[in-house]
C-alpha angles and dihedrals in degrees: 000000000000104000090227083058088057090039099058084039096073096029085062092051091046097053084042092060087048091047082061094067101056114110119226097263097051093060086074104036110110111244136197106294114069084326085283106174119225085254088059097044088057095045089051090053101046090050102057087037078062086055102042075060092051084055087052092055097053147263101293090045082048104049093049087063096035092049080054103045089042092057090049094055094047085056087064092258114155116227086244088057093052097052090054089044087061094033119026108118091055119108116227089256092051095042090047098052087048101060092032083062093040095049101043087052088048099049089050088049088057102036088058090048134113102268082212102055116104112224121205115257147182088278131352104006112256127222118254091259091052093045111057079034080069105043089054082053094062099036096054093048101044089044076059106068077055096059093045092051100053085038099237125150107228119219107245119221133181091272090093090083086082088060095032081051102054090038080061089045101048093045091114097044090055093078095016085060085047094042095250124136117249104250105214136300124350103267125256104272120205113176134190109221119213084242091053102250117131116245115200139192146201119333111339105239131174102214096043109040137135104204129174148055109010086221095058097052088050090060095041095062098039082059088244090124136033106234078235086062095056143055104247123139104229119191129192149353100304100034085052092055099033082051096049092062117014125162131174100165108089118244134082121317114295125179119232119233131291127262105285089009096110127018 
């Protein structure tokens, strides 16, 4: 079994056992990302878990759900809009227990893969390893805006390597996905674990650095918090833009919050 597979596995329950403590009304109050209710977090995720299955299934069984998706979006339909579209009618318990049964079937399928075996994306395919890197990703930001909106405080643990290392990886994309040049190597990174181990990227350097809590870096770069909003030491010229704009998750430019916004 993949350890990212184990990891998104208990992310996911995790984020199951928070959704049970939201009362009734707080299913349908708007929170900090595009005023995306929880109910629409969890149907997010569980749409695109249904599609990670169709990958897995293969291209033709992909292709089928991305063609679709694809149309839709070019009808002007938000990706909110097409979750509640597929699964309106559902209450929070139903569609809870939906994606929780999807997702822990989809995390096994690609915990037993062949690491080696490419999957069909959005975009160019992703190995196994990538991709259930991704789906935590994902996971771990959107259960964020949760947590912020019921203003609790979530225990950090050393699974967020998976988030701090596809926020690394993606470094180029980020300006190449908004037509900017990239404007030199990717900077020196130094990272405070939640354990308390240090994590550290790419060639240590003292004049273009991004230093601090390992946390706060994962939420910079999944857009759930403004750099102004956190506490970490930014050196030079390409950590300060790369900082600025950062995005690790796939899809067109979007601009993280404000200052104060989030967090």
């Amino acid at each position: 079994m993949l350890q990212e597979s184990l990891d998104l596995m208990a992310e996911v329950e995790e984020f199951h056992d928070f959704l049970q403590t939201l009362e009734a009304d707080e299913w349908q109050r708007p929170t900090g990302f595009m005023d995306w209710t929880p109910w629409d977090v969890v149907a997010h995720l569980h749409f695109f878990d249904l599609v990670s299955q169709a990958a897995l299934q293969g291209e033709e069984v992909f292709a089928e759900r991305r063609d679709s998706l694809i149309q839709s979006i070019s009808k002007g339909e938000t990706n909110a809009l097409i979750a509640r579209r597929e699964f309106g009618e559902l209450s929070p318990a139903e569609l809870m227990e939906r994606w929780i049964q999807t997702c822990r079937s989809m995390a096994k399928d690609l915990g037993e893969s062949n690491p080696k075996r490419r999957l069909p994306w959005f975009g160019p395919d992703m190995g196994v390893r990538m991709f259930t890197t991704a789906r935590y990703m994902e996971t771990w930001a959107h259960s964020q805006e949760v947590y912020d909106l019921k203003g609790v405080t979530r225990k950090y643990n050393d699974r967020i390597k998976n988030v701090a290392a596809i926020g690394i990886r993606t470094f180029g994309w980020t300006f190449v996905n908004r037509k900017l040049e990239v404007p030199g190597p990717a900077p020196y990174i130094r990272l405070n674990a939640p354990s308390g181990e240090t994590w550290e990227w790419n060639d240590p350097s003292e004049t273009d650095y991004v230093r601090g809590e390992a946390a706060e870096f994962c939420h910079v770069v999944t857009q759930g918090r403004n750099i102004a909003d956190t506490s970490l030491e930014v050196g030079g010229d390409v950590a300060n833009q790369w900082m600025a704009i950062a995005q690790c998750f796939a899809g067109g430019p979007v601009d993280p919050p404000g200052p104060g916004e989030r967090g």
